[in-house]
N, C-alpha and C positions, 0 to 999 in steps of 0.2 A: 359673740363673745360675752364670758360673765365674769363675774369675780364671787370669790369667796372669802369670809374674815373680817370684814368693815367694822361690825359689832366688840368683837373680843379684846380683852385686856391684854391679851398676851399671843406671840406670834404674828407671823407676817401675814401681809393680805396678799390672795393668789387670787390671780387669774387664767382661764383656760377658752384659748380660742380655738375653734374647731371648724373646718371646712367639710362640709357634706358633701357628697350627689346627689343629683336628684331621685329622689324616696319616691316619687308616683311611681305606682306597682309594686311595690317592693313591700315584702311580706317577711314578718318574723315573730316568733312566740314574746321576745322583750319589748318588740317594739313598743308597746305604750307603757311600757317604764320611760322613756324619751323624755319627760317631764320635768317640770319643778322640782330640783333636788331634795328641797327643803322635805318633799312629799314623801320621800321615798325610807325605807325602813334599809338597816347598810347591808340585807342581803340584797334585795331589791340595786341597792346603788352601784352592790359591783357586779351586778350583772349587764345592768344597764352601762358601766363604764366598758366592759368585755364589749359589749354590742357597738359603743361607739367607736373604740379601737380597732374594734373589723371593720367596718364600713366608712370610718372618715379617710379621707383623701388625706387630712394635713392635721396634724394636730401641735398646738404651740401653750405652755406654761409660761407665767410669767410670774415671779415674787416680787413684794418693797417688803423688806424688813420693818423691823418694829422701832430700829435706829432710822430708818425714810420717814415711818408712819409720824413719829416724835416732830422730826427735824421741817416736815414738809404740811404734815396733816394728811389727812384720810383719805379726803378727798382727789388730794394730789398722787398719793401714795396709789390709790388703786388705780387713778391713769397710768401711772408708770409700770406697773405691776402688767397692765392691759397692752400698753407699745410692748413691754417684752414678750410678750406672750405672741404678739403678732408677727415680730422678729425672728421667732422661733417656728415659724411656720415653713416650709419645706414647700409650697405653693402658695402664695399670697392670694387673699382674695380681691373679689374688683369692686367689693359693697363690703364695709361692717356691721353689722347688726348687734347692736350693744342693746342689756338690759339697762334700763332707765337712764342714762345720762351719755351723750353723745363725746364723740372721741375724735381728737384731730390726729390724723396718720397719714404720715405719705401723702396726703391732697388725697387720698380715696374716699369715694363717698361716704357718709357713714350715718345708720339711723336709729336713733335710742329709742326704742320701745318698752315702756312704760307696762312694768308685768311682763315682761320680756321673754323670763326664764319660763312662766306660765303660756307663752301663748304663740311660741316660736321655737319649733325643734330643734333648730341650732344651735340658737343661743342655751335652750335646753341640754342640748348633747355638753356646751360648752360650761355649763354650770354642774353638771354631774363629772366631770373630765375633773376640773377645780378642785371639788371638794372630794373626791378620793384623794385627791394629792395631797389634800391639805388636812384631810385628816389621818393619812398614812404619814405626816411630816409631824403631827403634835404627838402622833407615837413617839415617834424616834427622839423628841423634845422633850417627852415626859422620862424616857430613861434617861437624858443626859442630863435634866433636873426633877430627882423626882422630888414626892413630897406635896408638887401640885395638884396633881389628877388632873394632868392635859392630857390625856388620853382619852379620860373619860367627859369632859367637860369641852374640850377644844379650845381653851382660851375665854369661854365664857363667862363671864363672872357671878359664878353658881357661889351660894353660902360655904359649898367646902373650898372653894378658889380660895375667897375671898378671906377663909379663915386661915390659911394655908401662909396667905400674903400680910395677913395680920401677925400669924406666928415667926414665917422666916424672913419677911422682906420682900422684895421684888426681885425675881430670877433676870438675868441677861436678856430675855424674850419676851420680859412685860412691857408692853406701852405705858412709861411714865409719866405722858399728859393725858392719857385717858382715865377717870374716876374710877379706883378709888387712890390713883395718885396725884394728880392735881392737888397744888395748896387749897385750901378753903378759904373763900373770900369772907368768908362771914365766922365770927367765932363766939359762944355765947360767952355772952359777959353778966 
């Protein structure tokens, strides 16, 4: 399992957990798309998402809103994001394999691997699964506030977000303790 989002000012963090077969033998033209999402160019990512949807056994999404992210923090926020995601799975697994930061679920085992999305095909599959979702979800966020360029940016806080959030304010979907909304502790005098 992975998550997508942690970074952005705005939008929820998703996570996508994905249950494989085992791949020895198994030959296909995408298969090393399988990779580090971050790697991948977005023809690349949906093809590799098609690929994961034919071949995964189980697949599970999971969001925290940006009202969790606020209320709870990131950190907590993508746990919760990672139980739903696992919840949502249609076969449970008997191991997790989480990118970088380890997950209590169920009492099932579970092992954070550090590069994770880099160096483990599942967690791989489960990071390209994520981030289709999530950037098919800031489409649909950018029509119902436009104005931002969440389509184009995802919630990043890119110069045009950021002048967008200077012009209109903060949309329903911006994290209000992530900078640039946090008060200022320091103010020049």
């Amino acid at each position: 399992m992975d998550e997508v989002g942690r970074g952005p000012i705005a939008g929820p963090v998703v996570a996508g957990a994905v249950v494989l077969p085992d791949l020895t033998g198994f030959e296909h033209d995408d298969l090393p798309l399988l990779r580090d999402s971050k790697t991948l160019k977005p023809a690349e990512l949906r093809r590799a998402d098609r690929l994961v949807r034919g071949i995964a056994l189980a697949i599970g999404i999971g969001e925290a809103s940006n009202e969790e992210i606020d209320s709870e923090g990131i950190a907590p926020a993508s746990r919760i994001a990672m139980r739903r995601a696992l919840e949502c799975l249609s076969e449970p697994p008997d191991h997790v394999l989480v990118d970088a930061f380890p997950l209590d679920w169920r009492r099932k085992p579970c092992t954070a691997i550090v590069k994770g999305d880099a160096l483990c095909t599942a967690i791989s599959a489960a990071s390209i699964v994520a981030k289709v979702y999530r950037d098919r979800l800031m489409r649909r966020l950018d029509r119902r506030y436009p104005g931002y360029g969440l389509s184009a940016h995802k919630g990043y806080a890119s110069a045009r977000h950021l002048a967008a959030v200077a012009e209109k304010g903060p949309s329903p979907v911006h994290r209000l303790t992530f900078s640039p909304f946090k008060p200022t502790l320091f103010t020049d005098a």
